[in-house]
Biopython code that builds the backbone (N, CA, C, O; Angstrom):
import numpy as np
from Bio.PDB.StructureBuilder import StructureBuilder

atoms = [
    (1, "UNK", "N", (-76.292, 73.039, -68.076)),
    (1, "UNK", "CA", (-76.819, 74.274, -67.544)),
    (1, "UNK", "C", (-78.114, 74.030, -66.758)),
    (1, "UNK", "O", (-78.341, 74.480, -65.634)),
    (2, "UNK", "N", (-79.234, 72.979, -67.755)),
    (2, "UNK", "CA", (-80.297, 72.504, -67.080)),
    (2, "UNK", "C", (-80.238, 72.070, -65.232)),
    (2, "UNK", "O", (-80.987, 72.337, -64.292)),
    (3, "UNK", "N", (-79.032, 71.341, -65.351)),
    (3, "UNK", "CA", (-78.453, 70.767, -63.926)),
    (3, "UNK", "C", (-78.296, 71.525, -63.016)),
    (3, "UNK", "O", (-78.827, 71.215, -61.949)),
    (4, "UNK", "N", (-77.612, 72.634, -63.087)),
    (4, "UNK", "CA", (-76.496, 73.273, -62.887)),
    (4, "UNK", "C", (-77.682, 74.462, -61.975)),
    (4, "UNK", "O", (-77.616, 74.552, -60.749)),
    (5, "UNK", "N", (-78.668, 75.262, -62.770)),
    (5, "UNK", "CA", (-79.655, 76.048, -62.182)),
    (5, "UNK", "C", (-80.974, 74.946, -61.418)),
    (5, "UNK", "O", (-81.883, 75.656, -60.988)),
    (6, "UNK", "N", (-81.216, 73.535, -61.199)),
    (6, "UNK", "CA", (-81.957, 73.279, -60.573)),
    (6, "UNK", "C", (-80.784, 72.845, -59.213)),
    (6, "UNK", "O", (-80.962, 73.316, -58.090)),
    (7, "UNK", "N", (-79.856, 72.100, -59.452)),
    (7, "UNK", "CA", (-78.578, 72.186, -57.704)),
    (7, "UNK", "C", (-79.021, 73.495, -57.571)),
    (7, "UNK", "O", (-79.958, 73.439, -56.775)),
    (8, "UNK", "N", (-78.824, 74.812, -57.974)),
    (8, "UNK", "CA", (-79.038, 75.681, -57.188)),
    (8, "UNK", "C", (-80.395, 75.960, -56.350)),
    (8, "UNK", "O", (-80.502, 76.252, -55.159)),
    (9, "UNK", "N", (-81.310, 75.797, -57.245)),
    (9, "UNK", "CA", (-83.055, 76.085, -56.858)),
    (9, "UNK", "C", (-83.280, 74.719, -55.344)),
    (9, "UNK", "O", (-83.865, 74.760, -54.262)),
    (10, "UNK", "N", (-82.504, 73.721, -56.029)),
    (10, "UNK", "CA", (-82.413, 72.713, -54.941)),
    (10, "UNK", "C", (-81.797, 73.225, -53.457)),
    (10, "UNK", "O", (-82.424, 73.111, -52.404)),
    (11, "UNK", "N", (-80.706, 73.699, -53.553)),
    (11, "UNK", "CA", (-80.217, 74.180, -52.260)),
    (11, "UNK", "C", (-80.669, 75.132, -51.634)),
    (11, "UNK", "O", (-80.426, 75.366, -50.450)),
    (12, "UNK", "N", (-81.471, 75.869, -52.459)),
    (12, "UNK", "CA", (-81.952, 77.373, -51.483)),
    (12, "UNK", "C", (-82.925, 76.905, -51.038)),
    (12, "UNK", "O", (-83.256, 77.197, -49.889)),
    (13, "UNK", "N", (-83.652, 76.069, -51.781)),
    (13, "UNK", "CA", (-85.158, 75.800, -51.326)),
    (13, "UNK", "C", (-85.099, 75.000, -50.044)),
    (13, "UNK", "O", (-85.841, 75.317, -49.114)),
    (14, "UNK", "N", (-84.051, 73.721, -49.911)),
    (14, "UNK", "CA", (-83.666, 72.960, -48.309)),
    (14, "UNK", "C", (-83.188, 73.534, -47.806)),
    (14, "UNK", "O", (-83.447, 73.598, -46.604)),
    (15, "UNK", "N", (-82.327, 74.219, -48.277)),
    (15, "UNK", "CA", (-81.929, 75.051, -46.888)),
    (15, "UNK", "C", (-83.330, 76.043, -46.132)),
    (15, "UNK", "O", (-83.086, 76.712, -45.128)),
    (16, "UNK", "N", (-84.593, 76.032, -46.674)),
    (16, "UNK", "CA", (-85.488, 76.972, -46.254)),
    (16, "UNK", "C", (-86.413, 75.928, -45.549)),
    (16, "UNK", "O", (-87.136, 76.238, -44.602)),
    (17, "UNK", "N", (-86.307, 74.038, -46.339)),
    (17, "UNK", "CA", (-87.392, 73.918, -45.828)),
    (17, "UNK", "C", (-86.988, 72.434, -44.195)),
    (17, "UNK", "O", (-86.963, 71.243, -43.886)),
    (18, "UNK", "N", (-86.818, 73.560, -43.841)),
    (18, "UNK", "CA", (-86.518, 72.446, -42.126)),
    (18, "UNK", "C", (-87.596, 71.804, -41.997)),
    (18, "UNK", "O", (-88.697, 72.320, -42.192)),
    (19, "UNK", "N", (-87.406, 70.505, -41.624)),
    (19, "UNK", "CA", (-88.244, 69.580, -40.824)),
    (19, "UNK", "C", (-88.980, 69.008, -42.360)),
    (19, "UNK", "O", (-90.057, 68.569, -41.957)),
    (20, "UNK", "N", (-88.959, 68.856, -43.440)),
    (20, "UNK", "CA", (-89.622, 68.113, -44.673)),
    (20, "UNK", "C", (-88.590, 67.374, -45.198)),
    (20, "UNK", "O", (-87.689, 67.696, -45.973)),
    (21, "UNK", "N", (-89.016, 65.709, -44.334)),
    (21, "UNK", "CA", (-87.547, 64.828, -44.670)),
    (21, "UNK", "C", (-88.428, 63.753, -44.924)),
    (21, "UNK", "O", (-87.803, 62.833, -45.452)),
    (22, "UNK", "N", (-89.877, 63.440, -44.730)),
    (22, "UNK", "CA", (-90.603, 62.369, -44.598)),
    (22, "UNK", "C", (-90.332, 60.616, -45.602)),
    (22, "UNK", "O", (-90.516, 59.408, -45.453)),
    (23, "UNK", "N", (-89.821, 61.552, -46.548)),
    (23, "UNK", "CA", (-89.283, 60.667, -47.653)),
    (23, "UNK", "C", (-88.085, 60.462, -47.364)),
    (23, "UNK", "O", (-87.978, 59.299, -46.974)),
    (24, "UNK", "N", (-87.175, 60.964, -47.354)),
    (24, "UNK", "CA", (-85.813, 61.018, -47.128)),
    (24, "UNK", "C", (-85.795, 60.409, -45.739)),
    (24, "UNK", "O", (-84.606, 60.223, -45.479)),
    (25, "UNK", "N", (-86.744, 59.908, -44.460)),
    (25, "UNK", "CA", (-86.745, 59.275, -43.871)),
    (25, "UNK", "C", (-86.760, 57.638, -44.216)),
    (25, "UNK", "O", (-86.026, 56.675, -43.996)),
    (26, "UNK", "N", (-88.221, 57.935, -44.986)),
    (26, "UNK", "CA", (-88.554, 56.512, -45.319)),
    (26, "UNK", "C", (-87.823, 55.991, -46.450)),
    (26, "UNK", "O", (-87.860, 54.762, -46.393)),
    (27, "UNK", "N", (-87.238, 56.359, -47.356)),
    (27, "UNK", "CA", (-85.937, 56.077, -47.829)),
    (27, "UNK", "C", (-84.846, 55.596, -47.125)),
    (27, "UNK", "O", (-84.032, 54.945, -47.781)),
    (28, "UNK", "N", (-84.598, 55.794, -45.729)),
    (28, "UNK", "CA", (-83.333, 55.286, -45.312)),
    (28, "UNK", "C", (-83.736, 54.058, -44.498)),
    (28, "UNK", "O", (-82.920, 53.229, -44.093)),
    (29, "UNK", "N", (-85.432, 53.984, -44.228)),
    (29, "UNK", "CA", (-85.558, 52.814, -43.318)),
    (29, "UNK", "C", (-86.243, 51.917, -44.179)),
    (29, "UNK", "O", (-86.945, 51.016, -43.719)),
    (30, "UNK", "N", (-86.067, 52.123, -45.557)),
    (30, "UNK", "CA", (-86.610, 50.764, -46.884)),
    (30, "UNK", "C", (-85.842, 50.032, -46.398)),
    (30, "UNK", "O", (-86.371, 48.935, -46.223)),
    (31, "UNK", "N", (-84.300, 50.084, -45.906)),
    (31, "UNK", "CA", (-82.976, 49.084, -46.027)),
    (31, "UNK", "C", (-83.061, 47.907, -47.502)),
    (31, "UNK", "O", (-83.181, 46.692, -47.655)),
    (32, "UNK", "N", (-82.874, 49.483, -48.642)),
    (32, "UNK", "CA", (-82.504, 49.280, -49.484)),
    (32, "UNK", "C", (-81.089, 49.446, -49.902)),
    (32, "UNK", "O", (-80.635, 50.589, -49.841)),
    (33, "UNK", "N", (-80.236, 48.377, -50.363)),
    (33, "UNK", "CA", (-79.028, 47.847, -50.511)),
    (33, "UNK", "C", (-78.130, 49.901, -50.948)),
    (33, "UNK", "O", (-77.207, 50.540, -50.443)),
    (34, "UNK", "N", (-79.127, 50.158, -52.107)),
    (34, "UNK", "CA", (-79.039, 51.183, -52.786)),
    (34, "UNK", "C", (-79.050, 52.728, -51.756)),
    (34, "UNK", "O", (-78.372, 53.755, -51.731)),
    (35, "UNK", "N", (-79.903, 52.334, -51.195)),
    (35, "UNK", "CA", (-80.003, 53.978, -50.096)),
    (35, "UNK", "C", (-78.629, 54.240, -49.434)),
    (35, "UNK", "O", (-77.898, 53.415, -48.888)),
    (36, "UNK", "N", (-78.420, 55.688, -49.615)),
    (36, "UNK", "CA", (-77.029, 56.281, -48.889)),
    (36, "UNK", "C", (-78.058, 57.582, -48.558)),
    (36, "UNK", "O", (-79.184, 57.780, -49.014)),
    (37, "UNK", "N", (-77.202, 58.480, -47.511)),
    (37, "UNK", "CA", (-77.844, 59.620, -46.863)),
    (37, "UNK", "C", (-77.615, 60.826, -48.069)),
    (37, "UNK", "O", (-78.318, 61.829, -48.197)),
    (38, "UNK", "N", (-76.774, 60.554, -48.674)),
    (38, "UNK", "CA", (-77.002, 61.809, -50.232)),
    (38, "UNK", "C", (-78.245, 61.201, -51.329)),
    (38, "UNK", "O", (-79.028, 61.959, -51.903)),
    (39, "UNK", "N", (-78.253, 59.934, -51.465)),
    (39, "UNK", "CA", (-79.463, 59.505, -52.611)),
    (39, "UNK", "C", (-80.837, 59.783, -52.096)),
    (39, "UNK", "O", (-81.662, 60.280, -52.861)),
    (40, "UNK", "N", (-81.212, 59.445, -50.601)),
    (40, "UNK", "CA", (-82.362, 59.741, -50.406)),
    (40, "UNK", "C", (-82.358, 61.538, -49.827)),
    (40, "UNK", "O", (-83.418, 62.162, -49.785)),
    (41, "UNK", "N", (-81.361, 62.018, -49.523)),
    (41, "UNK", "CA", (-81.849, 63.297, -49.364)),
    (41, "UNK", "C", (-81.550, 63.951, -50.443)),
    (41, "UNK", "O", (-81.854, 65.133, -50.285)),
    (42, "UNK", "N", (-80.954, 63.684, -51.796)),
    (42, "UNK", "CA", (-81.332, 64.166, -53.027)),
    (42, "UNK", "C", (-82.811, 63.720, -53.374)),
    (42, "UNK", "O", (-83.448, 64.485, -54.097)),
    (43, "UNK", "N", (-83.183, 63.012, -53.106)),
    (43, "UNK", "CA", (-84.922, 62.154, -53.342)),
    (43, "UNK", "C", (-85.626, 63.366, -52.843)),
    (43, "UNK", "O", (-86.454, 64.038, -53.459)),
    (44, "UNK", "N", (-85.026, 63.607, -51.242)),
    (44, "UNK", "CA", (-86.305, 64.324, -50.494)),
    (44, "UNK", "C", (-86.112, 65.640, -51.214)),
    (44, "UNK", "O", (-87.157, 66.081, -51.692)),
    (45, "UNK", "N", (-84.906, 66.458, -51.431)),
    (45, "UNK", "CA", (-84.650, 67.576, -52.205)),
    (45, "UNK", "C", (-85.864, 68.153, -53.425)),
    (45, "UNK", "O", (-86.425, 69.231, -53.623)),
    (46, "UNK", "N", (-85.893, 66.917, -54.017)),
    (46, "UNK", "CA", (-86.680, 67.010, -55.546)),
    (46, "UNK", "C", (-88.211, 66.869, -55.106)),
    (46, "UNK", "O", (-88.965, 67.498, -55.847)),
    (47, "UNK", "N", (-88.910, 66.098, -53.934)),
    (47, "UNK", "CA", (-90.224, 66.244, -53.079)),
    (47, "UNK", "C", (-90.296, 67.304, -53.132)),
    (47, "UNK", "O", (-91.122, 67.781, -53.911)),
    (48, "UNK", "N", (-89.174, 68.478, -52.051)),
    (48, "UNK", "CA", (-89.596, 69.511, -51.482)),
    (48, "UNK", "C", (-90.072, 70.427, -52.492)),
    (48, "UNK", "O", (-90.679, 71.446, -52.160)),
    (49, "UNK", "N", (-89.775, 70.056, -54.065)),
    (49, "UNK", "CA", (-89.753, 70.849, -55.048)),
    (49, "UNK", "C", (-90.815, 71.189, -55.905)),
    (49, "UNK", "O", (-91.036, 72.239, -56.509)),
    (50, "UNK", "N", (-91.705, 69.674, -55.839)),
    (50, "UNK", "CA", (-92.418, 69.145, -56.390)),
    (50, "UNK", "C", (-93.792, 68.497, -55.918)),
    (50, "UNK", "O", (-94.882, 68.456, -56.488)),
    (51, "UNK", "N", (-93.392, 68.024, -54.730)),
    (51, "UNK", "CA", (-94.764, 67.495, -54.083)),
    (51, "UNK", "C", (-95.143, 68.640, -52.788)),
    (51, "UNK", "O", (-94.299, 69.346, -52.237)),
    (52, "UNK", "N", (-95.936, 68.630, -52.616)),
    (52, "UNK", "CA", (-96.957, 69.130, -51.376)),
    (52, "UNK", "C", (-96.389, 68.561, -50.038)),
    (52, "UNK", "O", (-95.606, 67.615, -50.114)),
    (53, "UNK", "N", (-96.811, 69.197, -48.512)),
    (53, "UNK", "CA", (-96.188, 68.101, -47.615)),
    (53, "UNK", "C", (-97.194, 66.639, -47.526)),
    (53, "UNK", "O", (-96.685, 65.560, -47.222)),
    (54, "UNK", "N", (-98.215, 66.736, -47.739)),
    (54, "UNK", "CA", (-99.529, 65.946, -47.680)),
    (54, "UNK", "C", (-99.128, 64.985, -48.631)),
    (54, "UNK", "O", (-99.159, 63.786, -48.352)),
    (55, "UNK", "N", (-98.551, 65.628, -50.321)),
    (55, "UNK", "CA", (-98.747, 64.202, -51.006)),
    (55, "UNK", "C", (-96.924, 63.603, -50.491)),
    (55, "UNK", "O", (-96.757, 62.398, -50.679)),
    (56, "UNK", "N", (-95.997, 64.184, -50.047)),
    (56, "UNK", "CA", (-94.891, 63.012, -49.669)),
    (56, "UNK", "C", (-94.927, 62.596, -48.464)),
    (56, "UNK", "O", (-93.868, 62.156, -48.015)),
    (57, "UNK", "N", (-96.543, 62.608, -47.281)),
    (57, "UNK", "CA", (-96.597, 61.637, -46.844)),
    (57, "UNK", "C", (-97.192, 60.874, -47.125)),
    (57, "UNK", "O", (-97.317, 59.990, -46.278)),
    (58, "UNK", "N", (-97.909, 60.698, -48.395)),
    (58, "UNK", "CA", (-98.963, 59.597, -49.130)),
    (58, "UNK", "C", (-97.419, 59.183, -49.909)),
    (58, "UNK", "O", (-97.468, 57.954, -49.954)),
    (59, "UNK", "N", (-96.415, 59.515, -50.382)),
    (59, "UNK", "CA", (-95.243, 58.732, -51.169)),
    (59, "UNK", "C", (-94.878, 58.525, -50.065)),
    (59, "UNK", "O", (-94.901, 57.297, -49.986)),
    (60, "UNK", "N", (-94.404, 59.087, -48.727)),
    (60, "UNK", "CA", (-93.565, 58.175, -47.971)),
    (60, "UNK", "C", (-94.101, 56.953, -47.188)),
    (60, "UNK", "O", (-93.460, 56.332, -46.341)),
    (61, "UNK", "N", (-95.544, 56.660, -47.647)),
    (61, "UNK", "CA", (-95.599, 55.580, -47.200)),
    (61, "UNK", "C", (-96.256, 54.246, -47.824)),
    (61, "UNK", "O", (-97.108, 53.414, -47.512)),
    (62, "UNK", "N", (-95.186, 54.577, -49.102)),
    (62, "UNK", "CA", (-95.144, 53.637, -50.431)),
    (62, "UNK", "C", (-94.136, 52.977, -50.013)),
    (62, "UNK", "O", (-94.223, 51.761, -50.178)),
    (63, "UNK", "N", (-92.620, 53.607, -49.219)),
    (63, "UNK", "CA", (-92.270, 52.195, -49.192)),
    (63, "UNK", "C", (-92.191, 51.609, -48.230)),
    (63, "UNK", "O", (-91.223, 50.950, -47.849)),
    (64, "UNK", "N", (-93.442, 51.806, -47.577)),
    (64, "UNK", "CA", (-93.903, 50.419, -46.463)),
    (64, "UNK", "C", (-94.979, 49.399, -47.090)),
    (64, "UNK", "O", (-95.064, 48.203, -46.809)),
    (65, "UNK", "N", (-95.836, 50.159, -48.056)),
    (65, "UNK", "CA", (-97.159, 49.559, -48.561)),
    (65, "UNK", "C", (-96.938, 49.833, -49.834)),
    (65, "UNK", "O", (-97.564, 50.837, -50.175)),
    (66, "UNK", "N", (-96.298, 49.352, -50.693)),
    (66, "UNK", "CA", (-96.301, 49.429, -52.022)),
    (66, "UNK", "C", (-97.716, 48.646, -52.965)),
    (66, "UNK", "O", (-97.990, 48.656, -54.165)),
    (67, "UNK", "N", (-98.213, 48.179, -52.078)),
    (67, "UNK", "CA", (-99.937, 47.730, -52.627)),
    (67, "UNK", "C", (-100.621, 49.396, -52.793)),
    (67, "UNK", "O", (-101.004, 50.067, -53.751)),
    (68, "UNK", "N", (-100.518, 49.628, -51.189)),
    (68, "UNK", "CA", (-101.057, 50.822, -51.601)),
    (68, "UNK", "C", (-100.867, 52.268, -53.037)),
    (68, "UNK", "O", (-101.761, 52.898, -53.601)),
    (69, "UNK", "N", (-99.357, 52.348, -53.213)),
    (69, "UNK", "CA", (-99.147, 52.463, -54.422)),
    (69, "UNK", "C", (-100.100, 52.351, -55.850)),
    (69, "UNK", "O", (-100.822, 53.176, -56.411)),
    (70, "UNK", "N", (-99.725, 50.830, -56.181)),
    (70, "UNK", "CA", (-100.561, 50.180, -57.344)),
    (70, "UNK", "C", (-102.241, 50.498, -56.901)),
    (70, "UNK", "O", (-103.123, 50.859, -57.680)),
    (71, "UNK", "N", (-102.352, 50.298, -55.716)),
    (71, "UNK", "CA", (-103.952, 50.869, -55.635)),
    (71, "UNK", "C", (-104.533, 52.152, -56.075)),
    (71, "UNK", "O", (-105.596, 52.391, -56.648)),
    (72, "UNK", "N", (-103.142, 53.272, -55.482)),
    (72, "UNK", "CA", (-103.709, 54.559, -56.254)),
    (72, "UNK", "C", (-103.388, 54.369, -57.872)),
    (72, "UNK", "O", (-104.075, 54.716, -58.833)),
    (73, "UNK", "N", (-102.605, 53.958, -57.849)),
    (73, "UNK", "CA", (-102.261, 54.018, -59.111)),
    (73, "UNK", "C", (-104.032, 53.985, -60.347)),
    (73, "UNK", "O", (-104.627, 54.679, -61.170)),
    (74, "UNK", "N", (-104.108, 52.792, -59.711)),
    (74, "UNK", "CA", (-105.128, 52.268, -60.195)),
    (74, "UNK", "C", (-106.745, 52.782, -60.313)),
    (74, "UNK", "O", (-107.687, 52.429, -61.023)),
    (75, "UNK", "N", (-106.601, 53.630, -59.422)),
    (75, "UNK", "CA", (-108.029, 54.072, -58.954)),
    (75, "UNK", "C", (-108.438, 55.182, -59.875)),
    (75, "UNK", "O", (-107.640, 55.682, -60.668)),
    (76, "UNK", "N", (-109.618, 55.545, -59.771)),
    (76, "UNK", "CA", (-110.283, 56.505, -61.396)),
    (76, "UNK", "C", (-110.743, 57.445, -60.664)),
    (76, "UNK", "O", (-111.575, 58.190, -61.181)),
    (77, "UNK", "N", (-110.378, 57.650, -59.411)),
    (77, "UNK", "CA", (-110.602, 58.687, -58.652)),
    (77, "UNK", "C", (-109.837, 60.140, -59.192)),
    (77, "UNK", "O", (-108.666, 60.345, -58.870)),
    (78, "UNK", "N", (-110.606, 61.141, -60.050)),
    (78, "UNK", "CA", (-109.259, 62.478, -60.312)),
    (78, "UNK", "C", (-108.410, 62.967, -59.144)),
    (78, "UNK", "O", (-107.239, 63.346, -59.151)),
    (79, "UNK", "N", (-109.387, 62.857, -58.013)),
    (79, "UNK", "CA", (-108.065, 63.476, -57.126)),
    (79, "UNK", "C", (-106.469, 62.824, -57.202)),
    (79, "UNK", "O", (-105.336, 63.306, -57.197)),
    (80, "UNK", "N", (-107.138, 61.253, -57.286)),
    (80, "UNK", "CA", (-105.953, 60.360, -56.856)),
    (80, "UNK", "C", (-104.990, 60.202, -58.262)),
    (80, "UNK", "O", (-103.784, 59.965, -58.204)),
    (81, "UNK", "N", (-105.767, 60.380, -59.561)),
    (81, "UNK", "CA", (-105.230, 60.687, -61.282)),
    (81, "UNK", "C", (-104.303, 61.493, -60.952)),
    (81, "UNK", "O", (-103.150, 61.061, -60.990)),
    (82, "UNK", "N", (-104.621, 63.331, -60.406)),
    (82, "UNK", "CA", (-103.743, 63.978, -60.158)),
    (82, "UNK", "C", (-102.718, 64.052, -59.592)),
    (82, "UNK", "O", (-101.813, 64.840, -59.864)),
    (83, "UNK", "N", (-102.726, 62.917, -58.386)),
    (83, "UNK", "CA", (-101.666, 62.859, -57.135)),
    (83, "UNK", "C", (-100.887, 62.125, -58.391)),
    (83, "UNK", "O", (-100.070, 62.841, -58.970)),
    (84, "UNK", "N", (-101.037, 60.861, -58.845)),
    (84, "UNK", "CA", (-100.302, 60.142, -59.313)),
    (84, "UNK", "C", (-99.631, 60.859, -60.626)),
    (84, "UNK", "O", (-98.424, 60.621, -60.657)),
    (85, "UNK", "N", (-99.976, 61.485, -61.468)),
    (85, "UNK", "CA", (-99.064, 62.520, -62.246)),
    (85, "UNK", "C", (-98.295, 63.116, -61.873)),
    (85, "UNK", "O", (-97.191, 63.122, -62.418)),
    (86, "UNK", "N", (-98.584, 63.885, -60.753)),
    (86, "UNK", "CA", (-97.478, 64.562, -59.782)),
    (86, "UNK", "C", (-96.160, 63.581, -59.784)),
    (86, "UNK", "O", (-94.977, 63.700, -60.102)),
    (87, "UNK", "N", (-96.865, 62.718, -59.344)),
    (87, "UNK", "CA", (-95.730, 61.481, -58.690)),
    (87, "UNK", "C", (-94.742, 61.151, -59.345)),
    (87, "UNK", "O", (-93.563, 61.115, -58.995)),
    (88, "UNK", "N", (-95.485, 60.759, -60.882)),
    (88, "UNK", "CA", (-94.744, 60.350, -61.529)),
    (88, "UNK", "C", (-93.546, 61.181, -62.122)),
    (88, "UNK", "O", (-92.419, 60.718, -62.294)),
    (89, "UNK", "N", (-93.938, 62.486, -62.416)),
    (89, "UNK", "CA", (-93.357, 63.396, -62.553)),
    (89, "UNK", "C", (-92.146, 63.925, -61.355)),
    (89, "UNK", "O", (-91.172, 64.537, -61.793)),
    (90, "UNK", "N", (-92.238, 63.694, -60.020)),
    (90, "UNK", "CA", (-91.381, 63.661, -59.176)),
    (90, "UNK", "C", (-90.361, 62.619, -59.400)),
    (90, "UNK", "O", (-89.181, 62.943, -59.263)),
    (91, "UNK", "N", (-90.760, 61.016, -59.835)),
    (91, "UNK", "CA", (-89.883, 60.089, -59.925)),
    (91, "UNK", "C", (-89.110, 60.144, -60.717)),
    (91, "UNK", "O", (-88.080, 59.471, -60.764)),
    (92, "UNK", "N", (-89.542, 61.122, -61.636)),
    (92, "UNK", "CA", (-88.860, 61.191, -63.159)),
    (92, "UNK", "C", (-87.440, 62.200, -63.078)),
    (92, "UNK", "O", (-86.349, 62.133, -63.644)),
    (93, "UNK", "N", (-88.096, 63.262, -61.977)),
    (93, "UNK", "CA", (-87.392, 64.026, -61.492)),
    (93, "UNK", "C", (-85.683, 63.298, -60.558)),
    (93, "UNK", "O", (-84.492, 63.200, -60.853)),
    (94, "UNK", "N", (-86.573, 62.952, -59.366)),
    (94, "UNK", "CA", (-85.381, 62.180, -58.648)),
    (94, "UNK", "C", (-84.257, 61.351, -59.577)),
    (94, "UNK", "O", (-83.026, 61.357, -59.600)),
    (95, "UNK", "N", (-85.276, 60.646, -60.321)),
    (95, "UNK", "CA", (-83.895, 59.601, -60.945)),
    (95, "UNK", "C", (-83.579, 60.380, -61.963)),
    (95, "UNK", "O", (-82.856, 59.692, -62.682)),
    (96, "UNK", "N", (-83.742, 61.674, -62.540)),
    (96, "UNK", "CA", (-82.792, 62.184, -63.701)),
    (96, "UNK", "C", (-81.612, 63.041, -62.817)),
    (96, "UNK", "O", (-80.442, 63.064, -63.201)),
    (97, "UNK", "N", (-82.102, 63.797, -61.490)),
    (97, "UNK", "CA", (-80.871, 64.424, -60.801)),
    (97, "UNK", "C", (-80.501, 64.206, -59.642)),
    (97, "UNK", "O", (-79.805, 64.901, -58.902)),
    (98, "UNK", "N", (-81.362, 62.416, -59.345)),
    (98, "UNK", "CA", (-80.253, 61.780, -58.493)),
    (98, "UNK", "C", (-79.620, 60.716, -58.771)),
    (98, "UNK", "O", (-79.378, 59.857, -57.923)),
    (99, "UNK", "N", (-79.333, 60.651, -59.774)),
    (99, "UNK", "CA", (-78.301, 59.842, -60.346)),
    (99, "UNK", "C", (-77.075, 59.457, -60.092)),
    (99, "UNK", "O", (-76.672, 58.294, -60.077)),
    (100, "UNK", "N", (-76.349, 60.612, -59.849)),
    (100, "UNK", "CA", (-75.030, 60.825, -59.276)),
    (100, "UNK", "C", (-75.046, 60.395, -57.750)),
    (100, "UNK", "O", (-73.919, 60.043, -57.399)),
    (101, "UNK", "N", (-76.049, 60.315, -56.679)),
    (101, "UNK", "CA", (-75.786, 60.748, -55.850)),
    (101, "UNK", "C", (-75.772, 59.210, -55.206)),
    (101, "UNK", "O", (-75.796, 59.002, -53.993)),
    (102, "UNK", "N", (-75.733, 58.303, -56.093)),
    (102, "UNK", "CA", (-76.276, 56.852, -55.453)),
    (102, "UNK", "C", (-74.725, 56.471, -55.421)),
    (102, "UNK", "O", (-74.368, 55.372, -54.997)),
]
sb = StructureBuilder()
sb.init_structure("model")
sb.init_model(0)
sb.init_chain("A")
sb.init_seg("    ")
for serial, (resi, resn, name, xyz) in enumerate(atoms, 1):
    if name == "N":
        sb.init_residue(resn, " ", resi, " ")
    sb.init_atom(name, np.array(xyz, "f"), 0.0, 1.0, " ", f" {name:<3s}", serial, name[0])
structure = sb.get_structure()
């Protein structure tokens, strides 16, 4: 049921939000073995849901600079504490309801 009412919240919400693919871009140009055009635009789906447009262009350009990543990660900065909770909480997101889609 859990599933079942976020596919829905998922589809109304992309279908509203044109032009917020930034991830779901940089997802398809990782040329990761794993990326298909449903896994990363289920990825970008769960962004639009969850992140800001500002913080999924600070994630979409983790996977060019994944230093940069571990750097926020790392940093004791609260702004950057907060971004990274978010984050994590988005990742947690993607890989529990994009699972299927890989």
């Amino acid at each position: 049921m859990k599933r079942l009412v976020f596919a829905t919240i998922v589809v109304a919400f992309s279908a509203s939000s044109v032009g917020a693919t930034q991830i779901e871009r940089a997802c398809m140009r990782a040329d990761r073995k794993a990326a298909s055009r449903a896994l990363c635009g289920c990825i970008q789906d769960v962004a639009d849901l969850t992140l800001s447009q500002s913080e999924q262009k600070l994630a979409a350009s983790f996977f060019n600079d994944p230093q940069k990543a571990q750097d926020l990660r790392q940093s004791s900065n609260p702004r950057n504490e907060r971004f990274w909770k978010r984050y994590k909480d988005f990742g947690a997101n993607a890989g529990q309801f994009c699972a299927s889609a890989s």
